[in-house]
Residue, then its C-alpha position, 0 to 999 in steps of 0.5 A: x946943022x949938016x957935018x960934011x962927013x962921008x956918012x954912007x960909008x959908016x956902019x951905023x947900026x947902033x949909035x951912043x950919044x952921050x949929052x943927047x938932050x941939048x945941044x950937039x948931042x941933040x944935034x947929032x941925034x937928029x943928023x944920025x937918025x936918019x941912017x941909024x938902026x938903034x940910037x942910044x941917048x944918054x943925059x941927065x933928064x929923062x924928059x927931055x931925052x923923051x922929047x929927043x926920042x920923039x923927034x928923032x923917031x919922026x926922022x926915021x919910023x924904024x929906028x929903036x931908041x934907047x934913053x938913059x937917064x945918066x949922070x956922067x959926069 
């Protein structure tokens, strides 16, 4: 999945995704790591958030990711 979005031109240091363990919220963590500093991944499985982490860092061996295991709703 691509976003046609001038993403450069955003500051995207730190990065919230709320429901970042399935679909566009996993999504966009995957579009956005690559130019993130810190990405913050909120959803209700913690373990399916690891998995998301664990990819997203093979996207970018720098960035920091923060998991929270939330209910939101």
């Amino acid at each position: 999945m691509s976003l046609n979005l001038p993403i450069d031109i955003l500051c995207m240091k730190n990065i919230l995704i709320t429901g970042a363990s399935s679909g566009l919220g996993e999504e966009f963590a995957y579009i956005l790591a690559p130019k993130a500093e810190v990405l913050v991944l909120t959803a209700r499985s913690v373990s399916k958030l690891e998995n998301v982490k664990l990819k997203s860092l093979a996207l970018n061996a720098q960035l920091k990711v923060v998991i929270i295991g939330v209910d939101l709703s």
